[in-house]
C-alpha atoms as one frame of an Amber mdcrd trajectory, in Angstrom:
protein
  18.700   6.300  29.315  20.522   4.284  26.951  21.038   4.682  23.531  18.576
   3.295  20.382  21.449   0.968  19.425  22.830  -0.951  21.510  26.270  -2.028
  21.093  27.774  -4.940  19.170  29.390  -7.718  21.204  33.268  -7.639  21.104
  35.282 -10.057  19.050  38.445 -12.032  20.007  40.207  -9.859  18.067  38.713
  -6.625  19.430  39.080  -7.867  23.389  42.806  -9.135  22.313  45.925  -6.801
  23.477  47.322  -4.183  20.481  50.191  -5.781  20.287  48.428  -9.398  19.324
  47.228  -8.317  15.336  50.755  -6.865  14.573  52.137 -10.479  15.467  49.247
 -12.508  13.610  50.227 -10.431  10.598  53.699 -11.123  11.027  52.834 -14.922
  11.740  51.006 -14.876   8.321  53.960 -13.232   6.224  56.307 -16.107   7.579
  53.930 -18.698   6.876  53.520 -17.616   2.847  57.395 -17.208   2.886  58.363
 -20.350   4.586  55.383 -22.685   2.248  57.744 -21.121  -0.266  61.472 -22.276
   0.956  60.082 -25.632   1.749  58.454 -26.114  -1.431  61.643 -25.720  -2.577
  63.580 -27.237  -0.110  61.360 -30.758  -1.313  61.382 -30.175  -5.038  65.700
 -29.642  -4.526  65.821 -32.659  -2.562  63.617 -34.719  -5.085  65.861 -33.572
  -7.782  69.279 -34.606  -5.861  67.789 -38.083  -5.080  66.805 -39.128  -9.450
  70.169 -36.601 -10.313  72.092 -40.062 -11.952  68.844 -40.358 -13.906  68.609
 -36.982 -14.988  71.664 -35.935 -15.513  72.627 -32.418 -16.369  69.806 -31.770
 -19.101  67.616 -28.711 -18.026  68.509 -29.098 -14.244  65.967 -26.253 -12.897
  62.990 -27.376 -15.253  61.391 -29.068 -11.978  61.708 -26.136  -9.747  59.217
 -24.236 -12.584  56.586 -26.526  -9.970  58.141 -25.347  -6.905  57.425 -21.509
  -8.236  53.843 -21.816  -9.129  52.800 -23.852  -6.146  54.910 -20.753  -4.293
  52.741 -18.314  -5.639  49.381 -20.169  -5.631  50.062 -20.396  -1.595  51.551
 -17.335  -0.643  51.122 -14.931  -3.782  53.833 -12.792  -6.006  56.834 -12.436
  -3.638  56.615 -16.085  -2.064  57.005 -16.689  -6.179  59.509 -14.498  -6.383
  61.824 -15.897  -3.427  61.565 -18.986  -4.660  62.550 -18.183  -8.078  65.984
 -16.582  -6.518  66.575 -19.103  -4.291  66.097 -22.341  -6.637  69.629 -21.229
  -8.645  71.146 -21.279  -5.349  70.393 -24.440  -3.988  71.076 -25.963  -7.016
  74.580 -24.723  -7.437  75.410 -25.442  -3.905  73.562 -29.211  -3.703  73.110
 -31.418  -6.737  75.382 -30.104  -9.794  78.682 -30.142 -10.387  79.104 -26.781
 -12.221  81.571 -25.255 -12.559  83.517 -28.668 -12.818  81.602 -30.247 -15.609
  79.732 -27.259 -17.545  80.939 -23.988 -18.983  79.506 -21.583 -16.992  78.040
 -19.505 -19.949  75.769 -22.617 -20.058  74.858 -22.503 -16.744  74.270 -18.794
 -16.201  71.634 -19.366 -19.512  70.041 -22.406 -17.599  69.907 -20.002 -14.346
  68.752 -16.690 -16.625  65.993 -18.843 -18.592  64.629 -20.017 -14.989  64.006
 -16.929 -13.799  62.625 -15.416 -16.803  60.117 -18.672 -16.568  59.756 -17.995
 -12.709  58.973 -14.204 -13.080  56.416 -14.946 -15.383  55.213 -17.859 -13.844
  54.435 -15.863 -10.750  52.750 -12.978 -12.411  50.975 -15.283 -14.041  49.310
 -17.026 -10.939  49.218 -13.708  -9.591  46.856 -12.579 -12.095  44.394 -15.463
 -11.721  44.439 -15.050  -8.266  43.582 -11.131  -8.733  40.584 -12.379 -11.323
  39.465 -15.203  -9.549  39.083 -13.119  -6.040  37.647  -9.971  -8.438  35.293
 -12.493  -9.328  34.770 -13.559  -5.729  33.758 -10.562  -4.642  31.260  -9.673
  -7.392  29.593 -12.639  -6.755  29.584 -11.995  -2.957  28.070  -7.971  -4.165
  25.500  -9.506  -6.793  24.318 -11.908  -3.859  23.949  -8.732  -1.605  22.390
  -6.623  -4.469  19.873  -9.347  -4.659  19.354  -9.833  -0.883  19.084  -6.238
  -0.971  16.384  -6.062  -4.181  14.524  -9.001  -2.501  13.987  -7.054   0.809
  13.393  -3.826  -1.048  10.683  -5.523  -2.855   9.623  -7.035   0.584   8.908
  -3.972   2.083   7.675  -2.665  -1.048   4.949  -5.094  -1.078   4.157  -4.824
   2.715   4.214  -0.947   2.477   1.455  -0.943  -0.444  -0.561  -3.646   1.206
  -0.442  -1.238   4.694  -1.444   1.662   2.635  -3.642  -0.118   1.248  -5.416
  -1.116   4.267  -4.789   2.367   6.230  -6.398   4.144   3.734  -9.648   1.785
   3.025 -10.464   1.852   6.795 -11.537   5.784   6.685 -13.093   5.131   3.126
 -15.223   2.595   4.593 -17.252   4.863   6.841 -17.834   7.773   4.189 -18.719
   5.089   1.563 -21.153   3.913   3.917 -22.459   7.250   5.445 -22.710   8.522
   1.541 -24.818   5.594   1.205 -27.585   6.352   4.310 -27.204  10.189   3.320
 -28.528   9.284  -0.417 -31.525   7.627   0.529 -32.942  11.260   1.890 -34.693
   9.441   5.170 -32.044  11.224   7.597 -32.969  13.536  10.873 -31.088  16.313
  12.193 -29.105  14.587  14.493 -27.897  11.470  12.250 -27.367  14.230   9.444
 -24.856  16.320  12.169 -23.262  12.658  13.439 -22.882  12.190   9.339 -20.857
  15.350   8.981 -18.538  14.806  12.065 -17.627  11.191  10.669 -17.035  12.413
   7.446 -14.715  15.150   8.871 -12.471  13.176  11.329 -12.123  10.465   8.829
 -11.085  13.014   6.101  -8.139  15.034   9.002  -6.933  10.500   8.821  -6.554
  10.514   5.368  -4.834  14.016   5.146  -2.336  12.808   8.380  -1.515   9.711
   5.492  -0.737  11.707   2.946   1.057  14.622   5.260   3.404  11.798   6.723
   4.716  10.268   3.131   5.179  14.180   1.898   7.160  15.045   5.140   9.473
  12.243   5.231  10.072  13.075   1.102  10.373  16.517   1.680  12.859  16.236
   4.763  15.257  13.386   2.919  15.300  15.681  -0.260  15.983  18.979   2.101
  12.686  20.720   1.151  11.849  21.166   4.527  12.554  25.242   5.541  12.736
  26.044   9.385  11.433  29.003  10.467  13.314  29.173  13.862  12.735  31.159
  17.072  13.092  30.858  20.358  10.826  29.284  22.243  10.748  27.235  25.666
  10.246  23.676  25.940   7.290  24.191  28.028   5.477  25.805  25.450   6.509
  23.090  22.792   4.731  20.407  25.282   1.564  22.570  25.890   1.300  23.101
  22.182   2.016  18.805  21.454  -0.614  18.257  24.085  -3.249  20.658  22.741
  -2.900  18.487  19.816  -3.203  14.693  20.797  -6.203  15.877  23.637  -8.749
  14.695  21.314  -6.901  10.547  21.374  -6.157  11.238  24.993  -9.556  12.095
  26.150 -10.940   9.426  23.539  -8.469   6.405  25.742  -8.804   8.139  28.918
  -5.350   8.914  29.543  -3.672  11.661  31.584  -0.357  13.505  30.576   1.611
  14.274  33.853   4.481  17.217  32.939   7.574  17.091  35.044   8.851  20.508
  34.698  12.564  21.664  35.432  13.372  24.053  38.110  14.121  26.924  35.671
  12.789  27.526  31.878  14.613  25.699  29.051  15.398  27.347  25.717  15.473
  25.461  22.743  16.625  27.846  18.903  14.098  26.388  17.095  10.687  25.492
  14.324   7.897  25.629  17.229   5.808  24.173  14.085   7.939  21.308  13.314
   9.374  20.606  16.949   5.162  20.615  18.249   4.673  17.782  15.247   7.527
  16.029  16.272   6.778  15.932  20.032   2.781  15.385  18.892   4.025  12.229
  17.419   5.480  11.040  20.032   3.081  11.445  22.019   0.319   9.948  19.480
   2.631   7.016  19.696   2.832   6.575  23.614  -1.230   6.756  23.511  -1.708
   4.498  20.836   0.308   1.670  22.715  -0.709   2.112  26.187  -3.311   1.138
  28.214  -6.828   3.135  28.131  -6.029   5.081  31.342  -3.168   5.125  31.918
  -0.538   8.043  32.385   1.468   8.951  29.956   4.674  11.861  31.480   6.326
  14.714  29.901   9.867  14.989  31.467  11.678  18.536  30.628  15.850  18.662
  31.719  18.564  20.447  30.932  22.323  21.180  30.987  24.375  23.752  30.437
  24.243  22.647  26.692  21.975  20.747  26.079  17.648  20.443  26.602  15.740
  17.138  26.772  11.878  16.402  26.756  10.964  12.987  27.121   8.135  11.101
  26.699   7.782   8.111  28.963   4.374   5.513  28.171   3.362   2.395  30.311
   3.103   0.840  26.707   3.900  -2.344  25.084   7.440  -2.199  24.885   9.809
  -2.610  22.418  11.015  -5.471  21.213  14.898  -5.325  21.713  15.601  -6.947
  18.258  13.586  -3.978  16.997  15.016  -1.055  18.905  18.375  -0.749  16.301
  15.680  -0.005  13.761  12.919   1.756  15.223  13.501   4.467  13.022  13.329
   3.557   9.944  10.300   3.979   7.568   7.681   1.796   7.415   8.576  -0.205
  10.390   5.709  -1.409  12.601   5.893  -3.993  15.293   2.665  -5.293  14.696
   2.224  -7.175  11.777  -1.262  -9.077  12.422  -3.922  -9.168  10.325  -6.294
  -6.947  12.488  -3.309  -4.056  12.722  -5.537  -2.409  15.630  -3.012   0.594
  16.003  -2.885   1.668  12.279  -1.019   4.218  10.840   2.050   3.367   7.744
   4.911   3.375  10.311   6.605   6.852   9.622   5.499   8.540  12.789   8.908
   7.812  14.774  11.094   8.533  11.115   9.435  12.154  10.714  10.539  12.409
  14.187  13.842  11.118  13.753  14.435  13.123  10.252  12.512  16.733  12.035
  14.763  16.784  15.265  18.414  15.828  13.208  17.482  18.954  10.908  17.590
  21.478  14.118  21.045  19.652  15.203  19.993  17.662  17.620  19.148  13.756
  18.143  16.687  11.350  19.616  16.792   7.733  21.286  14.668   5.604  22.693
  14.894   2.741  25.934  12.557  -0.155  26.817  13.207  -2.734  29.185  11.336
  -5.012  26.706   7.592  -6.401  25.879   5.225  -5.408  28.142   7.722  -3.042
  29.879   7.055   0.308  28.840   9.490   2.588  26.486  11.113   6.487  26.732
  11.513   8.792  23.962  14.338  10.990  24.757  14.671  14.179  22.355  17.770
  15.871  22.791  18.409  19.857  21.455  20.600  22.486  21.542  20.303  24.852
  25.127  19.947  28.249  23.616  20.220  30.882  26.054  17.523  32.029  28.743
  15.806  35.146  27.595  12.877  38.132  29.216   9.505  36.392  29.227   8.104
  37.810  25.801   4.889  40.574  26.776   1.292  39.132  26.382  -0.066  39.934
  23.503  -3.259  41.902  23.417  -6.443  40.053  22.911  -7.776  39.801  19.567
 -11.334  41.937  18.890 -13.792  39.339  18.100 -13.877  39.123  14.230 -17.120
  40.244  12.521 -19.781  38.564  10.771 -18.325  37.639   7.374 -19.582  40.152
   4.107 -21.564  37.823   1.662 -19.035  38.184  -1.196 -19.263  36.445  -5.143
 -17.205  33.527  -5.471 -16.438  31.868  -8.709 -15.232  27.841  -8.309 -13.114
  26.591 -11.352 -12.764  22.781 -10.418 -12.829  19.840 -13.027 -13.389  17.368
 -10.316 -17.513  17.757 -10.381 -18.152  16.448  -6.540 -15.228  18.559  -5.186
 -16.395  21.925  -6.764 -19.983  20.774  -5.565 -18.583  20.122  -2.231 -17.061
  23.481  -1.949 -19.926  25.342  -3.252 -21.527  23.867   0.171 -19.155  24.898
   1.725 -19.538  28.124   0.895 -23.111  28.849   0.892 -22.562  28.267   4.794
 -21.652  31.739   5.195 -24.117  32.925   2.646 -22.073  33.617  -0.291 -23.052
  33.783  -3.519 -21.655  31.004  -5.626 -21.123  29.985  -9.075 -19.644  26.776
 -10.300 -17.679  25.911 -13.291 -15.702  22.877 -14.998 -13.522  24.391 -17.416
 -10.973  27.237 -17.879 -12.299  28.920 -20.757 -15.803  28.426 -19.670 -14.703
  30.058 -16.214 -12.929  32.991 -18.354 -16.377  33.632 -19.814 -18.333  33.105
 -16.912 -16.213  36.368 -15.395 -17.887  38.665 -18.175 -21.069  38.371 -16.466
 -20.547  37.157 -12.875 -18.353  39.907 -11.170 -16.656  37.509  -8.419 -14.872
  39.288  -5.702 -12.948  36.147  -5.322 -11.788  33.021  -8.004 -11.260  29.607
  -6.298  -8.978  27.900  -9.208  -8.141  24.736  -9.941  -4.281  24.551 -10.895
  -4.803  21.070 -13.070  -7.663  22.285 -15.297  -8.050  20.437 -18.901  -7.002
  22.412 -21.864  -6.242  25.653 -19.908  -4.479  25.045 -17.021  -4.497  26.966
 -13.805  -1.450  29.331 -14.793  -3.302  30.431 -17.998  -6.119  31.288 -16.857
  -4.428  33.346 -13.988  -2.328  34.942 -16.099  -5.600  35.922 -18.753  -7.643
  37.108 -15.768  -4.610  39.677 -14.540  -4.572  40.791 -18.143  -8.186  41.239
 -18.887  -9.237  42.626 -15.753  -6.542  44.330 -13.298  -6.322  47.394 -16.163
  -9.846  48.250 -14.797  -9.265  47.825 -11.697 -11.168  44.839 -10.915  -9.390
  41.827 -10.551 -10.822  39.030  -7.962  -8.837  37.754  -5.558  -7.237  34.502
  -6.491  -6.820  31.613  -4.273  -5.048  28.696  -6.151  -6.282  24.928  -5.558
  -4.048  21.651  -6.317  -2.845  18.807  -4.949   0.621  20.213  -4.912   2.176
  21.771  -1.810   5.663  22.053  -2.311   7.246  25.469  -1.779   7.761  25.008
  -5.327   3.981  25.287  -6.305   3.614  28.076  -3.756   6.703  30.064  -5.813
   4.950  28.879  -9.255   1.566  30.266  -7.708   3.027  33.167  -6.636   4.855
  33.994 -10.529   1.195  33.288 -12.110  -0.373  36.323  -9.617  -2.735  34.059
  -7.238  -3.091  35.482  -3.679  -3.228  32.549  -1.839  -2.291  28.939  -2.118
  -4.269  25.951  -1.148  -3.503  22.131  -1.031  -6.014  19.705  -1.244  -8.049
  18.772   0.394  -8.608  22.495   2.117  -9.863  23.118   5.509 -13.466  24.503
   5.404 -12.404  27.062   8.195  -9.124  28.075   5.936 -11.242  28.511   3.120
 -14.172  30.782   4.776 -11.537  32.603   6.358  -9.655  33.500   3.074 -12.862
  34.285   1.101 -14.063  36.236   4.228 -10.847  38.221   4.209 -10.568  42.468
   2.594  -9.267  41.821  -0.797  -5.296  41.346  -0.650  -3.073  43.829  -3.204
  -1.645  43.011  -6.072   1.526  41.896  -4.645   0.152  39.836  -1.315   0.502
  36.143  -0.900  -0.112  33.722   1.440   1.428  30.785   1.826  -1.177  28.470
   2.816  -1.784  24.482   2.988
């Protein structure tokens, strides 16, 4: 496989022998010097030819020329040669010193020179130095503004993308909220209703979980939680998750195992996404049925897994930048494949943070690509026992839940939700109304909002704890934002909640957590 980036043609100057840019510099000092001794050479020459016209009044005041064309063609010391040598030549070519002039009045004609000379070359030197200063602002500003332009570019193609990935899901709940409204619905459309509604709802959270990744990697939020695992595992695990777009296109996965298990020290969480979008990616740009492989390798070092489609291709202009966000082949007003083009940079960003790298190969258009993800070998160890199976978990315990949710359709939503498994339910919009609602509704469990109007989620935590762990019956407290940041979960965890959840919340997390014994008063999960 060859590498993402393919490498830059050679110049003259890199194919040329070692010894050739040593000479060109060399060839360019003796230019500078020598457009000095011949500017001198003329002006000395000019001044010997009108010398019975002149006379002996202020017989170097012409060479003060001869010094600042030396410096505006070869710089300072050009300047400065010619300034030395002008004295000479003159002494030696056109006067008559020390025949016909004291020599005091000489050596003052020859001191005043160079004292004109020295500053005529710093002089020229220094509006050189500005004028290539200001040169090479101008050349940055122009970049700055190429760059700005682009920026803004992009900017405006990303929101218009967005904008368009995240109306296409809207458009089918809108609609099904619509048929569902008008109460004229069987079983079967009602079911149909509820499945739409679901898989357009996991699109919308993949949206938002790709621009938080690629934020939280680049700002090094991202924790791994390593182990070691085999890379036959890793591609069971990516495949479990793409099945559903596989079976949907028809496509097969063939896995090309090596002869012995590979090792990889890794996040099995992070490296499965990472894998998963590769694999998402070979799907979405292949055939319907076609066959997509898994190749697993090794070395003593190193472990691959590639990812080899039938696909589209890459275009080869794209391939140096395949990586970067927001970058989609496809720009056409139909965009058929969707998705905002940060699949391949998660990747990218998720395999450099365990150490190792990824590239990618395509003949061109129409020729197919490979994903090659490269990792660090770790060591071979005893297949880990089986664990026992898991008792099948009882019917849930109707239990009292109180939902504190501003947002009127959400806390209706999850009140549905809820009742599902038979649980008692109560719903409130406010803190302080929720505070009071406690007094007479004993919940066993408090689904809070974090962002609540006048008291927030904290506060109301915090007044719960202190009004009713003393007696010894404190609900369990599951907090509920749009936050997700380990941050939240450590802010969550200081204001006593047992469990955090990031909108929007998977039903089955949510029935699981209420379902769950009540947790102690130091417990937390970190969930969402």
């Amino acid at each position: 496989m060859t590498d993402a980036h393919p490498s830059a043609p050679l110049s003259p100057a890199t194919r040329a022998p070692a010894y050739i840019g040593p000479l060109l510099r060399h060839d360019a000092v003796m230019l500078r010097y020598g457009s000095a001794v011949a500017v001198v050479l003329m002006i000395a020459g000019i001044r010997a030819v009108f010398a019975p016209l002149l006379g002996t009044q202020a017989p170097l005041l012409p060479f003060v020329l001869g010094v600042f064309a030396a410096a505006y063609l070869g710089g300072r010391g050009p300047a400065t040669l010619a300034s030395l040598l002008t004295p000479l030549l003159a002494t030696l070519w056109f006067t008559k010193w020390p025949h016909d002039a004291p020599a005091t009045q000489w050596l003052a004609h020859v001191a005043f020179f160079l004292l004109i000379g020295l500053l005529a070359s710093q002089l020229m030197h220094e509006l050189q130095k500005r004028s290539r200063t200001e040169r090479e602002a101008l050349v940055v500003a122009a970049h700055h503004a190429q760059a700005l332009r682009d920026a803004d570019r992009r900017k405006d193609e990303f929101l218009a993308m967005l904008s368009h990935e995240l109306r296409n899901p809207l458009a089918p709940i809108r609609n099904i909220g619509y048929v569902l409204s008008k109460g004229h619905c069987d079983l079967a459309t009602i079911r149909r209703a509820g499945q739409l509604v679901e898989r357009q709802a996991h699109h919308l959270t993949r949206l938002v979980d790709d621009l938080l990744d690629v934020a939280r990697i680049t700002r090094g939020r991202v924790v791994l939680e390593r182990e070691k695992l085999s890379l036959d595992s890793l591609a069971e695990a990516a495949l479990e998750t793409v099945q559903p777009l596989l079976v949907a296109r028809g496509q097969t996965v063939a896995v090309r195992r090596a002869a012995e298990r590979i090792f990889v020290d890794g996040d099995r969480v992070r490296l499965c996404q990472a894998l998963a979008n590769l694999l998402t990616n070979a799907s979405k740009y292949s055939p319907e049925r076609s066959r997509i492989d898994i190749v697993i390798e090794g070395n003593e070092a190193d472990a691959f897994i590639t990812v080899q489609d039938p696909g589209i291709g890459i275009d080869p202009q794209l391939l140096p930048r395949l990586f970067d966000p927001f970058l989609q082949g496809d720009h056409s007003l139909d965009r058929t494949q969707g998705g905002l083009g940060l699949g391949l940079t998660i990747v990218k960003l998720l395999v450099e943070l365990h150490g190792g790298s990824v590239s990618v190969h395509s003949v061109g258009l129409g020729k197919g690509s490979e994903f090659k993800i490269r990792l660090d070998r770790a060591p071979a160890s005893a297949p880990a026992a089986t664990p026992p199976a898991s008792e099948d978990r009882p019917v849930p315990r109707p239990r009292r839940v109180l939902v504190i949710e501003d947002n009127v359709d959400a806390a209706e939503s999850m009140r549905a939700v809820l009742r599902t498994d038979h649980h008692d339910v109560e719903v409130v919009h406010d803190g302080a109304e929720g505070l009071a609602k406690l007094e007479v509704f004993r919940a066993d469990i408090v689904v809070l909002d974090i962002a609540l109007p006048r008291l927030d989620g904290y506060m109301v935590a915090h007044a719960i704890r202190e009004r009713f762990a003393p007696a010894g019956r404190r609900p369990k407290l599951l907090a509920l934002t749009g936050y997700g940041t380990s941050d939240d979960r450590a802010a969550a965890l200081k204001a006593g909640f047992d469990a955090h959840l990031a909108k929007p919340v998977d039903p089955k997390l949510l029935l699981q957590l209420v379902a769950e014994e009540p947790l102690t008063q130091t417990a937390f999960r970190h969930r969402g």
